[in-house]
N, C-alpha and C positions, 0 to 999 in steps of 0.2 A: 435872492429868494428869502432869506432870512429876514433881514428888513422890512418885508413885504409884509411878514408875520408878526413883526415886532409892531410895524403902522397900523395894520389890523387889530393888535390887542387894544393898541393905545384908542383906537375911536372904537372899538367896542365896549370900551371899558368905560367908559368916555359915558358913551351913552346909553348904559345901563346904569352909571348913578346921575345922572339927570333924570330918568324916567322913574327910576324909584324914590327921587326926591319929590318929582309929580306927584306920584302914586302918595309920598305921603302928606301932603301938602292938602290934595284931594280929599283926603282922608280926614286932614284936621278941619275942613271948612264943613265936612258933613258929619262929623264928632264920631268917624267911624274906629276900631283900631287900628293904631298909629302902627309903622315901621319905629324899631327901637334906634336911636343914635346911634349905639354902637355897630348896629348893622351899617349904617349909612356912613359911617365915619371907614368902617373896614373894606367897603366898597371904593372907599376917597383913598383909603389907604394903599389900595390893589394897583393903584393906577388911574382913578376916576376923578382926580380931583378937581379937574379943570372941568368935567362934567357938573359937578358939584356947585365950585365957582358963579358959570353960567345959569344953573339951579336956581343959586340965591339972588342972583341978580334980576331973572328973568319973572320968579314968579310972584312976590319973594319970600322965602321959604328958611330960616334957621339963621337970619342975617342977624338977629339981633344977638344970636350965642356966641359969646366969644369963643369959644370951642371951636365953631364953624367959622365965622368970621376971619379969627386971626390963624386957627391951624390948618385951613384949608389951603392961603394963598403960600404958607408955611411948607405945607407935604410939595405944592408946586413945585418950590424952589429945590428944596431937595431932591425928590422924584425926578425931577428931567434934567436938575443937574446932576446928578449919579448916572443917571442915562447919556448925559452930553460926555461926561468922563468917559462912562462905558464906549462909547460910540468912537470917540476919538482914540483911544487906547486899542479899539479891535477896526477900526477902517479900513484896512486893505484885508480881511477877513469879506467883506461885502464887494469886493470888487470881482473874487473868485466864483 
C-alpha cells in the first residue's frame, strides 16, 4: 500500500510540473505574467522533474537555461537515485 502512494506522488508530481510549465510557456507566447523559475525549479525539486524534462522537450519551454537544461536531468539522477537506494534498503517493508 505504501508503494502505491509513493507511485501516486511520483506521477502526480510528475504532472503538475508539466502543466505548470504549459501554463507558463502559454503565458510567455501571450506576454501574460510569467510563473517565476524558482517556482518551477521547486516544483522539479519536489519530485517533478521528469515532468519538467518532458516540458522542455515537448513544448519547448526553458531548454535553452542552462539551469533547466543541465540541473533538471541533474535532480533526475539524484531524486530516483535516492529513491532506488531508499527502496532497496526498505524492500521487504513493501512486501508486508
Amino acid at each position: 500500500m505504501k508503494l502505491f502512494f509513493i507511485i501516486l506522488y511520483i506521477v502526480v508530481i510528475n504532472l503538475i510540473s508539466f502543466f505548470v510549465m504549459w501554463i507558463d510557456k502559454s503565458r510567455a507566447r501571450h506576454k501574460g505574467w510569467r510563473i517565476p523559475e524558482v517556482v518551477l525549479l521547486l516544483i522539479d525539486l519536489l519530485g517533478g522533474s521528469i515532468g519538467g524534462i518532458i516540458a522542455m522537450d515537448f513544448l519547448p519551454h526553458k531548454s535553452k537555461h542552462l539551469l533547466f537544461s543541465i540541473g533538471l536531468p541533474l535532480m533526475v539522477i539524484v531524486e530516483y537515485g535516492a529513491f532506488a537506494v531508499w527502496f532497496y534498503l526498505h524492500r521487504f517493508e513493501f512486501l508486508l
